[in-house]
C-alpha positions in Angstrom: 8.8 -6.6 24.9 5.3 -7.5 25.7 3.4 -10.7 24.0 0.5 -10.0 22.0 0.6 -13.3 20.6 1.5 -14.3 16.7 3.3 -12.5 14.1 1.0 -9.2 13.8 1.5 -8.7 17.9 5.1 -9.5 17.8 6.2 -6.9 15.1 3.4 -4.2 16.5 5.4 -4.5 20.1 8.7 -3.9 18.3 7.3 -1.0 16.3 6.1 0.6 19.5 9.1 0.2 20.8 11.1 1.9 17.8 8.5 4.8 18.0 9.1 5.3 22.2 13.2 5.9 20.7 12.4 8.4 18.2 10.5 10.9 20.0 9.9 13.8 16.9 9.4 11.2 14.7 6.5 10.1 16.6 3.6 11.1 14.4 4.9 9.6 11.2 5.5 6.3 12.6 1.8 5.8 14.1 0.7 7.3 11.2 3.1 4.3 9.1 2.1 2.3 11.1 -1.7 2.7 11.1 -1.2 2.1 7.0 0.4 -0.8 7.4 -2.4 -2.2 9.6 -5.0 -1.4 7.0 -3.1 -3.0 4.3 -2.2 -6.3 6.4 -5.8 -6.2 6.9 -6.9 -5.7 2.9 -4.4 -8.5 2.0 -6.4 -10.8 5.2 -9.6 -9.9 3.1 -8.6 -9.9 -0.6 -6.8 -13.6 0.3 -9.8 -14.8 1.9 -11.8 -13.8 -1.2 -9.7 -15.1 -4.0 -9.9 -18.5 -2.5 -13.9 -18.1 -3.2 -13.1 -16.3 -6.9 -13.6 -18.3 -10.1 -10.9 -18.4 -12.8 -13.2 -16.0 -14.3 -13.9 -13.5 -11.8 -9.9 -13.7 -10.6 -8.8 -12.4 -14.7 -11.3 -10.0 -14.6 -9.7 -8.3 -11.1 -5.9 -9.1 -12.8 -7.0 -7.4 -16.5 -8.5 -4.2 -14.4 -5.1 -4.2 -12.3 -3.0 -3.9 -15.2 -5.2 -1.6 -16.7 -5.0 0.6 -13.5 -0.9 0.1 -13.7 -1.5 1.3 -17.9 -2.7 4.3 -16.7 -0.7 5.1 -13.7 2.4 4.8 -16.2 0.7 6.6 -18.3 0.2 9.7 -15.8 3.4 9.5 -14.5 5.1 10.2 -18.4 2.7 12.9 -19.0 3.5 14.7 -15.6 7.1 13.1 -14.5 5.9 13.4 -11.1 2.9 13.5 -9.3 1.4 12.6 -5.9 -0.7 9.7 -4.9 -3.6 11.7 -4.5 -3.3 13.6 -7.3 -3.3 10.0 -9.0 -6.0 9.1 -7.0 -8.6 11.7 -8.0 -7.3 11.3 -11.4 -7.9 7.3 -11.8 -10.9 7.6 -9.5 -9.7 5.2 -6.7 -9.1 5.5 -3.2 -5.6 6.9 -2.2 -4.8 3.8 -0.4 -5.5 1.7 -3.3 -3.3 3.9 -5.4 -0.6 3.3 -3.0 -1.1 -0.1 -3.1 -0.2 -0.3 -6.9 2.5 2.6 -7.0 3.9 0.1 -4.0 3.8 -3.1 -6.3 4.6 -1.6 -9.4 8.0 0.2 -7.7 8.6 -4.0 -6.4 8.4 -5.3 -9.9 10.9 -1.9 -10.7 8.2 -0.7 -13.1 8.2 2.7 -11.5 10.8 4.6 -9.3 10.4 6.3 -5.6 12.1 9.1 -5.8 10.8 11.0 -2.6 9.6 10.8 0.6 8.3 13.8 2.7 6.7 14.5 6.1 
């Protein structure tokens, strides 16, 4: 496996590697792995800002999250299901940012996965 140096080069290599094996599946795993470059690179930036944040400014940011989360729950019992984007127009965020709280809220088991599709 080549060196690209640290962590990030390291697991990009191996993910390479795992995409060369899967030939069809190709496609989805640059695609996976282009999202998790962007979101490696938002938690780089959002770290980098906290550690400038008042107490103030940092419970202002966690109040709107949970409120975001309120809402997200809130969606998801009036429809059952529904799609990030779908969420995301709703809410009016990004669709990344939406999958960055459907992500943590399905860690802390506040929500459930329950499909995947190409």
């Amino acid at each position: 496996m080549e060196d690209k140096g640290g962590f990030k080069g390291f697991g990009m290599g191996m993910m390479k590697e795992m995409m060369q094996g899967m030939g069809g599946m190709q496609p989805m795993m640059e695609k996976c792995m282009e999202m998790g470059q962007q979101m490696a690179g938002a938690v780089t930036e959002s770290a980098s800002m906290a550690s400038f944040a008042t107490p103030e400014v940092r419970g202002l940011f966690e109040e709107w999250a949970r409120a975001v989360e309120e809402e997200i729950v809130g969606l998801l019992k009036e429809t059952g299901t529904s799609q990030p984007s779908e969420i995301a127009a709703k809410l009016k965020i990004s669709e990344e940012s939406t999958l960055f709280f459907i992500g943590k809220m399905a860690r802390e088991k506040k929500i459930k996965i329950t499909g995947i599709k190409l």
